[in-house]
KEMIMI-24523 format. One record per atom (N, C-alpha, C): residue in three letters; x, y, z. Coordinates in steps of 0.05 Angstrom, whole numbers, padded with zeros to 5 digits, always signed. Layout:
// residues N
alaXYZ...
***
This chain:
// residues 349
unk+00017-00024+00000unk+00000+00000+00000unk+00018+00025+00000unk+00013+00048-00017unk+00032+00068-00018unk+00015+00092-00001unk+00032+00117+00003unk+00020+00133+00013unk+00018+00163-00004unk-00001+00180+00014unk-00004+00198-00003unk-00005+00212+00009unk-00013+00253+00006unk-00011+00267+00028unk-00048+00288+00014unk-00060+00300+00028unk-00077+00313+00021unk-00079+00336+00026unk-00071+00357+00012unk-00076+00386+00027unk-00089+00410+00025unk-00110+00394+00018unk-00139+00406+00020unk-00143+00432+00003unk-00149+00457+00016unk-00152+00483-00004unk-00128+00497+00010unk-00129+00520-00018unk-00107+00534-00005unk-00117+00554+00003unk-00114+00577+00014unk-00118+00601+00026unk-00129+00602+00048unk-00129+00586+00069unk-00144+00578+00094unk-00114+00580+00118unk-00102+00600+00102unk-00082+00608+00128unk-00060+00598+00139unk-00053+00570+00121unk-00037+00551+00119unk-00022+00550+00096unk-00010+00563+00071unk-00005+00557+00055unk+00028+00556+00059unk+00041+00568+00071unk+00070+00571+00071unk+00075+00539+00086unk+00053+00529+00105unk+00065+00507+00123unk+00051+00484+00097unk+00024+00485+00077unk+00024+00471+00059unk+00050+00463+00041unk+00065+00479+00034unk+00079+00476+00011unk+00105+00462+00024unk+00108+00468+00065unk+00130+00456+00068unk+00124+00423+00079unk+00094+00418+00082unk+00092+00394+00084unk+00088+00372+00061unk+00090+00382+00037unk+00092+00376+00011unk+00119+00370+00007unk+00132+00386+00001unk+00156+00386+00009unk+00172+00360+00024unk+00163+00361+00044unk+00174+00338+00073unk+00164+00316+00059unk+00135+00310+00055unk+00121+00287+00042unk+00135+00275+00015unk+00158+00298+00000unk+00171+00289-00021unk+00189+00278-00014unk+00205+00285+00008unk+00227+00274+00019unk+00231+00250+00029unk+00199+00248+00045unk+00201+00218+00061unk+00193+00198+00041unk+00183+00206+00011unk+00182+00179-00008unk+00144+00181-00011unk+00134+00197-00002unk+00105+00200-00002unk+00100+00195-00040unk+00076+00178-00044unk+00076+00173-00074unk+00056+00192-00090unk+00043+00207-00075unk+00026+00235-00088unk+00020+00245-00066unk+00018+00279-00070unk+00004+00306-00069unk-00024+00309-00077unk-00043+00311-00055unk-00064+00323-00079unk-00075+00358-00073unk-00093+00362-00079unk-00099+00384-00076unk-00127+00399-00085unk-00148+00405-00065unk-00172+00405-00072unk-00187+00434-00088unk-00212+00429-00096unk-00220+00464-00096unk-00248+00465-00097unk-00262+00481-00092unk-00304+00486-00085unk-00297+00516-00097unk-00306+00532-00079unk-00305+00555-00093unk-00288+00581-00088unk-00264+00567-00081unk-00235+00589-00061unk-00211+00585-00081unk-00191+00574-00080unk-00164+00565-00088unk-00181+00549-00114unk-00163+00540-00134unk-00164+00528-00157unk-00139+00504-00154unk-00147+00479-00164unk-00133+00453-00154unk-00111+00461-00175unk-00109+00464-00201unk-00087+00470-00224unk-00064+00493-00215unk-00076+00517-00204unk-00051+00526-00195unk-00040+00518-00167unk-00046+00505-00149unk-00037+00494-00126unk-00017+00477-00135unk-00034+00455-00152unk-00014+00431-00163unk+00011+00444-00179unk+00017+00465-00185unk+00035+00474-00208unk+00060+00483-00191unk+00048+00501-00167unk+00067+00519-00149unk+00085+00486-00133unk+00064+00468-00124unk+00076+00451-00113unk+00096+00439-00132unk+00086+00424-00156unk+00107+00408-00173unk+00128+00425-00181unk+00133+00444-00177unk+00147+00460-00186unk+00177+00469-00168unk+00165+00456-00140unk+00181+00466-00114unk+00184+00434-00108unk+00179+00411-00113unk+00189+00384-00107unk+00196+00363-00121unk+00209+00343-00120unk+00228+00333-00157unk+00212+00310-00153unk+00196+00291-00140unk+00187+00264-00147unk+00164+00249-00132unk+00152+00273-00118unk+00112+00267-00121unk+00101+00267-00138unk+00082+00259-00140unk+00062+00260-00160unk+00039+00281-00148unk+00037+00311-00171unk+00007+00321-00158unk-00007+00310-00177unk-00033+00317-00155unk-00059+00302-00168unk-00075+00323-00153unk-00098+00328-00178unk-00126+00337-00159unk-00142+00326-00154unk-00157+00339-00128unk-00174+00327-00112unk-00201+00334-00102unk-00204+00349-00118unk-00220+00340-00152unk-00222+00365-00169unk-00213+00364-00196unk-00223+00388-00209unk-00251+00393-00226unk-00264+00408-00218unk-00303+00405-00213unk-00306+00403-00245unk-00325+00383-00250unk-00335+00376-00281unk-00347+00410-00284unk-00366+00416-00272unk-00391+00443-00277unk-00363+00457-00285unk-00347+00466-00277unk-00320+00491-00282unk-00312+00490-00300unk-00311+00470-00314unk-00301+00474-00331unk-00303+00459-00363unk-00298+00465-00386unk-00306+00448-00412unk-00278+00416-00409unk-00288+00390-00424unk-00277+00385-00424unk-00246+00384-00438unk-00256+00401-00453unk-00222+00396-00476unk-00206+00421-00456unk-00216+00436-00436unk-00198+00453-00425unk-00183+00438-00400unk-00207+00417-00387unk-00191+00396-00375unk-00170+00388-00388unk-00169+00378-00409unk-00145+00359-00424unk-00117+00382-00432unk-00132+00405-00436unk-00115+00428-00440unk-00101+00423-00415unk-00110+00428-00387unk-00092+00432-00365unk-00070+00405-00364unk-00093+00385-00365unk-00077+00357-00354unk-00050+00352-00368unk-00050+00361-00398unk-00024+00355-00413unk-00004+00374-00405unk-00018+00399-00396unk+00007+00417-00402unk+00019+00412-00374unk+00004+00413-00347unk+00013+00398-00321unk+00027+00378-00326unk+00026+00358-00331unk+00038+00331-00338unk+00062+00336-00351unk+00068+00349-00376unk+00095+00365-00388unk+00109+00378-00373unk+00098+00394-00354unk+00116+00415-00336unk+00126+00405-00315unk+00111+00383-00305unk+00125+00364-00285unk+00134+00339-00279unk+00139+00338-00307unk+00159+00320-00317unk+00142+00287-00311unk+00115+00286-00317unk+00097+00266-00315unk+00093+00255-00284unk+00088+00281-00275unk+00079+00270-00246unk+00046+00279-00244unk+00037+00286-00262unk+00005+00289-00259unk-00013+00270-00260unk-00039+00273-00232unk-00056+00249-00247unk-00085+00276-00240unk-00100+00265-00262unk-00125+00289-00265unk-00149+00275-00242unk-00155+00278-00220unk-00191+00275-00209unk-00202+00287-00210unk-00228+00285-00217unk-00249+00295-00242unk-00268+00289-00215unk-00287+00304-00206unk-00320+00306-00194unk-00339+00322-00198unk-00365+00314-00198unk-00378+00335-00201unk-00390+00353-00179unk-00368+00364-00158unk-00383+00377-00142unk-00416+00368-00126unk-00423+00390-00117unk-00449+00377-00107unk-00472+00410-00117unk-00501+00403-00118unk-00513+00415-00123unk-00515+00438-00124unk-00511+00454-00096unk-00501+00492-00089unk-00481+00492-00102unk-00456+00478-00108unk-00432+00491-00117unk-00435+00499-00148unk-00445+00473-00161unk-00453+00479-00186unk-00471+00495-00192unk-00493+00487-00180unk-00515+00520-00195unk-00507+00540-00176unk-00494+00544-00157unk-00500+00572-00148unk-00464+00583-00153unk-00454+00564-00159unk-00427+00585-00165unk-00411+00582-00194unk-00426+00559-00204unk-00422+00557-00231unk-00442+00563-00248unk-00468+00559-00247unk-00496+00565-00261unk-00501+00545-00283unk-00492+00512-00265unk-00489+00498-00282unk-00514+00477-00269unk-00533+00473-00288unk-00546+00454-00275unk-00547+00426-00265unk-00544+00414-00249unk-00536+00395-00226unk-00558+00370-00232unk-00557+00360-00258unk-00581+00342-00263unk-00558+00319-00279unk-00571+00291-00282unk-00562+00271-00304unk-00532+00270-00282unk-00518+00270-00267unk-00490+00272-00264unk-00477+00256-00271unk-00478+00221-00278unk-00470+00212-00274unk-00461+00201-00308unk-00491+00222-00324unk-00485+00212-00350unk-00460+00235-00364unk-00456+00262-00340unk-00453+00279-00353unk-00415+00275-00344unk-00418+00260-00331unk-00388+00245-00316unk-00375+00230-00349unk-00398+00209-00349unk-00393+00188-00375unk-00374+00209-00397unk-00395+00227-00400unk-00390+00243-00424unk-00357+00259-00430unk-00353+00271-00402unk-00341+00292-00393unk-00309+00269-00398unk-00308+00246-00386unk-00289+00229-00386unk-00273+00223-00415unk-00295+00214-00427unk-00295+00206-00462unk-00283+00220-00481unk-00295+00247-00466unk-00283+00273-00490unk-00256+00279-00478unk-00242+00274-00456unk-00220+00281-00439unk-00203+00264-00447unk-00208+00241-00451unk-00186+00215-00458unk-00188+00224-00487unk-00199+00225-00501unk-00204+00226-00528unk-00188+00256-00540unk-00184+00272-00521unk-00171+00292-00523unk-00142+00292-00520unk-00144+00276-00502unk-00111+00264-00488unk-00094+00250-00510unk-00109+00239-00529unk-00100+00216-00543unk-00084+00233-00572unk-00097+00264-00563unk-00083+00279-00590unk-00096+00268-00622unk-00120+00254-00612unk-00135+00258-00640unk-00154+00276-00644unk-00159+00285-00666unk-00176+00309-00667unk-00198+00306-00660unk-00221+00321-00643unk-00239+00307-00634unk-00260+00322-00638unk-00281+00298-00644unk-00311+00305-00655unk-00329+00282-00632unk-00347+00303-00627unk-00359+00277-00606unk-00393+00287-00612unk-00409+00275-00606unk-00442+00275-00604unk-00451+00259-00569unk-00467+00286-00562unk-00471+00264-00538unk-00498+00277-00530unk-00507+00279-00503unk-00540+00287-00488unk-00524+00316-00485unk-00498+00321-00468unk-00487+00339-00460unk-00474+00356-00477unk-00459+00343-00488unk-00430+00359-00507unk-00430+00343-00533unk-00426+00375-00554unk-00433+00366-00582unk-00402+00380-00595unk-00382+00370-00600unk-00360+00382-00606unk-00348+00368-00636unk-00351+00387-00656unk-00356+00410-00660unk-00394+00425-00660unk-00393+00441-00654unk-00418+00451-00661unk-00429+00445-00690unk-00450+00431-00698unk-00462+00433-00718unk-00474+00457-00723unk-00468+00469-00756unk-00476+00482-00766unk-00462+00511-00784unk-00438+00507-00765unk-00421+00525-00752unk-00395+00531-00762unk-00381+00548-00755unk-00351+00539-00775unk-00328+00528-00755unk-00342+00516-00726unk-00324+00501-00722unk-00316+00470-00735unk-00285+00471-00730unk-00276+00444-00741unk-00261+00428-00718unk-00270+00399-00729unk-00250+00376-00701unk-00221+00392-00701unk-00214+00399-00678unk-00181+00407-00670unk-00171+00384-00657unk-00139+00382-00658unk-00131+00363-00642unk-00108+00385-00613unk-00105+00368-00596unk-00094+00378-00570unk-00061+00390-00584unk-00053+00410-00576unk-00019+00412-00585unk-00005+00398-00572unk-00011+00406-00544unk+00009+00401-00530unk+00011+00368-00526unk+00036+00367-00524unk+00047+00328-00516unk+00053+00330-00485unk+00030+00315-00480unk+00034+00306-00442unk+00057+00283-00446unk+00080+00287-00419unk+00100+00271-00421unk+00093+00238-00421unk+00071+00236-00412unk+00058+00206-00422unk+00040+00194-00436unk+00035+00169-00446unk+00018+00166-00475unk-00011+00167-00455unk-00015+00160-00425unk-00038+00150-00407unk-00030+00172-00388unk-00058+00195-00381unk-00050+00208-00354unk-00059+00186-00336unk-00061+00190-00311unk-00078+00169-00292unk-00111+00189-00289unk-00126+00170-00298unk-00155+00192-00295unk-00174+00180-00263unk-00176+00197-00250unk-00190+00189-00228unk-00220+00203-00220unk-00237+00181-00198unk-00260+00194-00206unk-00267+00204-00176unk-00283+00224-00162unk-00283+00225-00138unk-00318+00220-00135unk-00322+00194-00119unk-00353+00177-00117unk-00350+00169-00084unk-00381+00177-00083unk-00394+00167-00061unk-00413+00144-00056unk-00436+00150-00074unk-00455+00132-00079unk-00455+00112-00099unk-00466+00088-00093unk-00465+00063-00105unk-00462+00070-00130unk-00475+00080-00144unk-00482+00083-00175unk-00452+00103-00185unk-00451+00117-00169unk-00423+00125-00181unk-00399+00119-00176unk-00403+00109-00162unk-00377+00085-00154unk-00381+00060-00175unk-00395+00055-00181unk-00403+00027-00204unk-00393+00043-00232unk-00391+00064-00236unk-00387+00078-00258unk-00358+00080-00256unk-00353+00088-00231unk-00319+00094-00235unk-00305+00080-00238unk-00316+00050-00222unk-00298+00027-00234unk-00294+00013-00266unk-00313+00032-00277unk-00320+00032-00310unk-00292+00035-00319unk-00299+00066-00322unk-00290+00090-00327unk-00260+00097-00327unk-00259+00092-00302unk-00229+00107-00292unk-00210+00092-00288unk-00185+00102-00281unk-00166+00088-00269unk-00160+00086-00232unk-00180+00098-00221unk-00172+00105-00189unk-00200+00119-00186unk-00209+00109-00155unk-00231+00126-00145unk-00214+00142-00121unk-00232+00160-00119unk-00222+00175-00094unk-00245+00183-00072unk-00235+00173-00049unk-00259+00166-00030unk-00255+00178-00008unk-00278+00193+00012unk-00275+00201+00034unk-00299+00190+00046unk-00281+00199+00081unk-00290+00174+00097unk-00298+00148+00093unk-00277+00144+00084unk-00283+00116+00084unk-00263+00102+00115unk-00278+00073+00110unk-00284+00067+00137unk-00273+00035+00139unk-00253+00023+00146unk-00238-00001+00136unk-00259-00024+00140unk-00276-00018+00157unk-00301-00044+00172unk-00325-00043+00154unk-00329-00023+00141unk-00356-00022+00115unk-00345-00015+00089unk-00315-00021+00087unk-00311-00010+00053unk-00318-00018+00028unk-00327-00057+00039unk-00325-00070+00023unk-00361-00066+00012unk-00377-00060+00031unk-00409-00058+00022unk-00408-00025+00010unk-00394+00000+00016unk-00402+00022+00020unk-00382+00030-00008unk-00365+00011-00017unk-00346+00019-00041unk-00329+00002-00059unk-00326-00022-00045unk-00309-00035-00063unk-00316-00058-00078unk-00355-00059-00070unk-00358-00081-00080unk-00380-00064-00105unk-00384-00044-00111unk-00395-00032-00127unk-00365-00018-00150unk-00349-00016-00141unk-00329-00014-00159unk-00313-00039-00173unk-00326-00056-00159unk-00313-00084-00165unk-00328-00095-00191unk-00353-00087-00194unk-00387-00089-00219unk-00377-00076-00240unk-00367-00045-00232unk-00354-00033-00254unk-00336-00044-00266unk-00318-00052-00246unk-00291-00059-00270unk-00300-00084-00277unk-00316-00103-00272unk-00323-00128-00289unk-00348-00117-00311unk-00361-00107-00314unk-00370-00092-00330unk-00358-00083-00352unk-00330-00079-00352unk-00314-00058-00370unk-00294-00090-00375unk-00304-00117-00367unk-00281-00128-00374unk-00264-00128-00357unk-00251-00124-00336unk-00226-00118-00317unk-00236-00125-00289unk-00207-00134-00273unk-00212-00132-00249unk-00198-00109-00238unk-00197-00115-00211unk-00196-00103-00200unk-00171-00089-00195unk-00151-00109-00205unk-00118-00105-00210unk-00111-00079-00226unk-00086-00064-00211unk-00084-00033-00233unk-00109-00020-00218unk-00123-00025-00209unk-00150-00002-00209unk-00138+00016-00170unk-00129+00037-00172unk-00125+00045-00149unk-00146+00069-00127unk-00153+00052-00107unk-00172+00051-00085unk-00160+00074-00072unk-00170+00101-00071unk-00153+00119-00060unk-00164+00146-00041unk-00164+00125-00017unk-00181+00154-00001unk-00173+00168+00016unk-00181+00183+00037unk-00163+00209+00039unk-00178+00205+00074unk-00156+00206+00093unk-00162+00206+00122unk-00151+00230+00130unk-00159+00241+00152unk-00152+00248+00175unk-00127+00239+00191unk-00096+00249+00194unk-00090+00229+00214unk-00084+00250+00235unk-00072+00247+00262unk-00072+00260+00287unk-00057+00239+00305unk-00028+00246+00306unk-00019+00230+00330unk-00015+00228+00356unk-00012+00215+00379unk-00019+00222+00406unk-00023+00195+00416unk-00034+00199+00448unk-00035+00176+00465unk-00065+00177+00468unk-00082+00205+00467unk-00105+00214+00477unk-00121+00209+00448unk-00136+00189+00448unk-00152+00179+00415unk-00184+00195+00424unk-00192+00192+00443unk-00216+00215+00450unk-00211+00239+00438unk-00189+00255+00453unk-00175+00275+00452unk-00173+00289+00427unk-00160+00266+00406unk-00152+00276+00377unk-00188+00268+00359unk-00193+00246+00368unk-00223+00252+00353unk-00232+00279+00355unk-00243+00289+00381unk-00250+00312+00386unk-00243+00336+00366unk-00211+00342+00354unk-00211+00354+00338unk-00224+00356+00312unk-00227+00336+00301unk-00251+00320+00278unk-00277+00332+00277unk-00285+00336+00306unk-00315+00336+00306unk-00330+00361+00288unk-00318+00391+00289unk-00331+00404+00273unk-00328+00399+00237unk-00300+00382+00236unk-00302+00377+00204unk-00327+00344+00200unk-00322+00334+00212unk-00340+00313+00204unk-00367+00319+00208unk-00376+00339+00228unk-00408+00354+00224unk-00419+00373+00206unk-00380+00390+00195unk-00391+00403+00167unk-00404+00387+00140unk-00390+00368+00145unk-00398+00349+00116unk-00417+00332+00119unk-00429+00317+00138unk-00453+00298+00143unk-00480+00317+00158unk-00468+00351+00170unk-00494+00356+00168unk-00503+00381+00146unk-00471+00386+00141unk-00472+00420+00128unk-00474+00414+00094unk-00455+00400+00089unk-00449+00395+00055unk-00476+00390+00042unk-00492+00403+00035unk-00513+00397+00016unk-00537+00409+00030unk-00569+00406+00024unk-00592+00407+00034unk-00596+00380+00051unk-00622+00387+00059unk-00632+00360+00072unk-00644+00342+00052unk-00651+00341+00030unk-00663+00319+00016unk-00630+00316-00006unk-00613+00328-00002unk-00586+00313-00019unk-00560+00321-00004unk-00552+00305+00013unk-00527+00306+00024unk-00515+00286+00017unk-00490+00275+00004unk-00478+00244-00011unk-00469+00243+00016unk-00449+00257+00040unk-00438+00248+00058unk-00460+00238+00076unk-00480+00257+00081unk-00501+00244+00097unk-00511+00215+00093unk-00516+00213+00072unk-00522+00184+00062unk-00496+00165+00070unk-00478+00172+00066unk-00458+00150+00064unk-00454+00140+00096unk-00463+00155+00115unk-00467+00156+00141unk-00486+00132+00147unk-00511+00137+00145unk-00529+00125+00138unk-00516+00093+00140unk-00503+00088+00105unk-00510+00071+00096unk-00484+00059+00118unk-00471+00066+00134unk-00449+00055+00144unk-00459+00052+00183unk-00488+00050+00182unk-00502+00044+00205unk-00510+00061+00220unk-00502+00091+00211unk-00506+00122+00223unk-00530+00132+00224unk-00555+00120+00216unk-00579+00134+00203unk-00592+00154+00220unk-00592+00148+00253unk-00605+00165+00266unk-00591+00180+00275unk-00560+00180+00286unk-00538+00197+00279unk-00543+00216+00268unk-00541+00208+00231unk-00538+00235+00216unk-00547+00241+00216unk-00574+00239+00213unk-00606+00257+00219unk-00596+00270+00248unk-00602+00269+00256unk-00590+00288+00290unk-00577+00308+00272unk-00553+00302+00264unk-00529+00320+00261unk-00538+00333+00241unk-00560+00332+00218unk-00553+00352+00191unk-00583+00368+00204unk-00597+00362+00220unk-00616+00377+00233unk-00603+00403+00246unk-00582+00395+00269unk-00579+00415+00278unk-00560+00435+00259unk-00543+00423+00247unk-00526+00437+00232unk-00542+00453+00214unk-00561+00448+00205unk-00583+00468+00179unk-00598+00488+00199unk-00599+00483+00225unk-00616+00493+00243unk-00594+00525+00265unk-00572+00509+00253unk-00549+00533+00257unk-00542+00526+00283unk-00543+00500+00293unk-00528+00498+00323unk-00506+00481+00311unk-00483+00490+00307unk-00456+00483+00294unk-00443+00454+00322unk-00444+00474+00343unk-00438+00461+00365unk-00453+00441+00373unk-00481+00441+00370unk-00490+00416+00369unk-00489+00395+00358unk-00490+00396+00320unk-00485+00386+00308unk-00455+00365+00315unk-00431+00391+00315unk-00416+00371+00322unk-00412+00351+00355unk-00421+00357+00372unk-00425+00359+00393unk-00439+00320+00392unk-00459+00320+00379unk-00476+00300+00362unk-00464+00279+00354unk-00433+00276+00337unk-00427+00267+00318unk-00410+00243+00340unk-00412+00228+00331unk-00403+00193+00353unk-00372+00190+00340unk-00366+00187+00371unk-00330+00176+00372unk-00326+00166+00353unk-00340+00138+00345unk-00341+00115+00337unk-00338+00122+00309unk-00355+00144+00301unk-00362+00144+00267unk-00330+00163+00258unk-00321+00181+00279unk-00300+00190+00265unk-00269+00174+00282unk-00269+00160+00300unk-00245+00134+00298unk-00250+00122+00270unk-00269+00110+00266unk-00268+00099+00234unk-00261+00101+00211unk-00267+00140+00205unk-00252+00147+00191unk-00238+00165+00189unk-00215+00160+00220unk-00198+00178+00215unk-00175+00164+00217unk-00147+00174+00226unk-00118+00152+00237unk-00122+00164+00258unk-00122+00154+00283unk-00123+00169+00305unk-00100+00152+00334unk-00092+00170+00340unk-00069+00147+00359unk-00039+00143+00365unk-00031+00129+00382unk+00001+00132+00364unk+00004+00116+00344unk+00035+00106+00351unk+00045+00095+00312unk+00034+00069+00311unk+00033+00050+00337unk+00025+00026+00333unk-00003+00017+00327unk-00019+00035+00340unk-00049+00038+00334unk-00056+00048+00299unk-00033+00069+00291unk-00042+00073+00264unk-00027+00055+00251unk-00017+00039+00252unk-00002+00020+00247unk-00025+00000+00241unk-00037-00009+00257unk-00063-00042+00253unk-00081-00024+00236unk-00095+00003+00244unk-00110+00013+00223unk-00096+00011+00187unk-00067+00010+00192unk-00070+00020+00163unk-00076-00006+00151unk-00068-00029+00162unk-00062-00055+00166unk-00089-00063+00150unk-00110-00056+00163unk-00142-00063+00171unk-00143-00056+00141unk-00135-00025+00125unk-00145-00007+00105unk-00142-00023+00078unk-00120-00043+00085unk-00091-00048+00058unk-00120-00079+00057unk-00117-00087+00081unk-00134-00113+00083unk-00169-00108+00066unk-00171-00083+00070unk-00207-00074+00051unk-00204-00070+00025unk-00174-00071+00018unk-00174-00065-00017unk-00163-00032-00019unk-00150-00026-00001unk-00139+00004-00003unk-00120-00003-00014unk-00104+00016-00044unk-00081+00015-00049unk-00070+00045-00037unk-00078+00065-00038unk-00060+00090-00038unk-00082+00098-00008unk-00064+00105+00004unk-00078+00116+00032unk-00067+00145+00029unk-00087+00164+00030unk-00081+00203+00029unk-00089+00213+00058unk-00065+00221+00068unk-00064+00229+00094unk-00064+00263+00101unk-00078+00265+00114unk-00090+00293+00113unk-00080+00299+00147unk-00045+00312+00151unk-00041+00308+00170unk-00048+00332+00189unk-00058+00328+00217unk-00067+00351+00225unk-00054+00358+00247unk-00052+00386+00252unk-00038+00392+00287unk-00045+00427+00286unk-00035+00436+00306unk-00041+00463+00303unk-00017+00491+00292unk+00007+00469+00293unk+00036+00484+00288unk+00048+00466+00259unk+00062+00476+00243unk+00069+00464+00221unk+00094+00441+00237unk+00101+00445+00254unk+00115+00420+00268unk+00096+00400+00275unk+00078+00402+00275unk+00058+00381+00295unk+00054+00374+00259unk+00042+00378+00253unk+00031+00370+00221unk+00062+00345+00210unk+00083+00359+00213unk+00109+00348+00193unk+00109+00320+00216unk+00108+00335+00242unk+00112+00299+00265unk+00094+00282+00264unk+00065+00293+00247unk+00047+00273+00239unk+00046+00258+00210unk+00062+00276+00198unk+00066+00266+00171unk+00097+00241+00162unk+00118+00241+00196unk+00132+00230+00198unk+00127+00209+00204unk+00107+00206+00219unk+00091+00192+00243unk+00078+00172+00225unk+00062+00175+00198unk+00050+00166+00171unk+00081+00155+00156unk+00100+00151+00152unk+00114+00134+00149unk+00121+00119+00166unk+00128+00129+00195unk+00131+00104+00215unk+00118+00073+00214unk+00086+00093+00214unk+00070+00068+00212unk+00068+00054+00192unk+00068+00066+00167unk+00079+00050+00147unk+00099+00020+00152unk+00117+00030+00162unk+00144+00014+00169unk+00136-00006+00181unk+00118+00000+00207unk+00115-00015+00219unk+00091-00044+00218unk+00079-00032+00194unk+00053-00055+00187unk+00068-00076+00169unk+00083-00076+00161unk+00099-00077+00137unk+00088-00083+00118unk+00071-00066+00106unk+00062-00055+00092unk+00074-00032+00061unk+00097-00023+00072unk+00110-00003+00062unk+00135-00026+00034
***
C-alpha cells in the first residue's frame, strides 16, 4: 500500500506550512500530493506551485469540478501539467455537489453521472491527440452548423496514459468509476464497511468494462492525528465531520449524509444535519459519535495507526491520502513523519 498526502484548499491560512509539508512528504518517499477546490483556491494552480518546488511526487487533484469547466480545457490543463512536471500528474475529475454547481457555476446539477460518462470520453479522447468530434445528451463538439472544425490537443503530455481518477460516493457512481477510470477517490471511508459502502460496487464496474480489480487504485483520503489521547484527537474531527454529514448539501441531498447512513449512522446523521441546517454548529458537532469518526480517521500513536493501516490495505486500499493535522506546522510534519513510521511498521510499506 503506498502513501499519499492531502492538502486540502489553499488560502485557509496555511499555505506557507502547505507547501513545506509537501515538500517533507517528497522527501520521506510520499507517492502523491493532492490538492482540492469548491469555490476558493483552484486545484491546477496549487498543483503547479507545488510540482514546481518538489522533484518526485506526484500532484494530483482532488477533484477538479466537471460544472467549471469544458472538457477539452480539462485535457488542455492535464497535458500541459503533466509536461511541466515531468509526468507526475494524475487528473480527479467530480462533479461537485448541487449549491456549488448552480449557485457558483450556473451549471445545472441534473443527469450527473451521465454527464461524468460524457465529460471522461471527450478528456481521454482529447488526451489521445486525435482530433476530436464527439455527439452526446451533454456535449456536441464540434458545433453543428457552424464553422467550427475537429481540432486536435498541441500540447504532448510527457505520457501516452495520464492516470484519470473519479471522486464517488454513492453506489451508482462508484459502479461507474470502476467503469470508467483508473482510481476512485474516497472520503470517509471506513476499513469495517468498505467492502459494502465501495469496493464491492467498484468491483461491478470494472467487471462490466471487462477488468478486475488489478491496476485499479482505491484511494481515499483520512484524517491522521498522532498522540496517546484517541478521545482527545477525535474531538478535533468533530466540527469537520459535522460540516460534511450535516452542512455539505440540503436536507433531501447530502452524498456524505447518506454515506453515514449507509455505514449504520442513520439516526446519527439525521440528529447531526438537523442541527447543523438549524445553525447549532456546536451541536451538530457535539452529536457526531466517537465511533463514526475513529473509523474514519488515523487516530493514535504509531502502533495503533499501524493495525489501522493494516485493517485499510486488508479492505482493498491501495493509496492511503493522509490529511495530516496539528495546530503548528511541526505538529503537522511529526504527523506526517509519524504516517511513514506506521507505514514501516505494518509492513506494509
Amino acid at each position: 500500500m503506498r502513501l499519499g498526502i492531502n492538502l486540502g484548499y489553499w488560502g485557509a491560512g496555511m499555505d506557507g506550512d502547505n507547501l513545506a509539508v509537501a515538500q517533507e512528504a517528497d522527501r520521506l518517499g510520499y507517492d502523491v500530493c493532492w490538492a482540492a477546490e469548491a469555490y476558493g483556491s483552484d486545484a491546477p494552480t496549487v498543483l503547479t506551485w507545488v510540482a514546481a518546488q518538489t522533484e518526485s511526487i506526484d500532484v494530483g487533484s482532488a477533484i477538479m469540478q466537471i460544472p467549471a469547466r469544458q472538457p477539452t480545457m480539462t485535457a488542455m490543463t492535464a497535458a500541459t501539467l503533466d509536461s511541466l512536471s515531468g509526468g507526475r500528474f494524475r487528473l480527479g475529475l467530480g462533479v461537485s455537489g448541487p449549491q456549488v454547481s448552480e449557485g457558483w457555476y450556473g451549471v445545472k446539477f441534473d443527469k450527473p453521472l451521465a454527464r461524468t460518462r460524457e465529460y471522461v470520453e471527450i478528456v481521454r479522447k482529447a488526451m489521445t491527440r486525435e482530433r476530436v468530434s464527439y455527439e452526446g445528451a451533454h456535449w456536441t463538439l464540434p458545433l453543428p452548423g457552424g464553422p467550427g472544425k475537429p481540432i486536435k490537443l498541441t500540447v504532448h503530455p510527457q505520457r501516452e496514459h495520464i492516470p484519470l481518477y473519479i471522486a464517488a460516493i454513492g453506489p451508482k457512481n462508484l459502479e461507474q468509476t470502476g467503469e470508467i477510470a483508473d482510481g476512485a477517490l474516497l472520503i470517509f471511508p471506513s476499513a469495517e464497511h468498505l467492502e459494502e459502502t465501495a469496493i464491492q460496487p467498484l468491483r461491478a464496474g470494472r467487471e462490466k468494462a471487462g477488468k478486475t480489480m488489478e491496476g485499479f487504485d482505491v484511494s481515499p483520503t483520512l484524517p491522521l492525528a498522532v498522540g496517546d489521547d484517541v478521545n482527545g484527537l477525535a474531538d478535533m474531527f468533530r466540527p469537520y465531520t459535522a460540516l460534511y454529514v450535516g452542512g455539505m448539501g440540503s436536507r433531501k441531498q447530502n452524498f456524505y449524509n447518506q454515506l453515514a447512513q449507509r455505514m449504520g449512522y442513520e439516526k446519527e446523521a439525521a440528529e447531526i444535519q438537523e442541527k447543523y441546517l438549524d445553525g447549532d454548529k456546536a451541536g451538530a458537532a457535539a452529536a457526531v459519535p466517537h465511533q463514526l469518526i475513529d473509523q474514519t480517521a488515523l487516530l493514535g500513536p504509531v502502533e495503533r495507526i499501524a493495525d489501522r493501516m493494516q485493517a485499510y490495505a486488508a479492505a482493498g486500499v491501495t493509496t492511503l491520502n493522509l490529511a495530516p493535522a496539528g495546530f503548528t506546522l511541526e505538529e503537522r510534519l511529526t504527523a506526517l513523519r509519524a504516517g511513514t513510521d506506521a507505514l514501516e511498521r505494518s509492513g506494509l510499506a
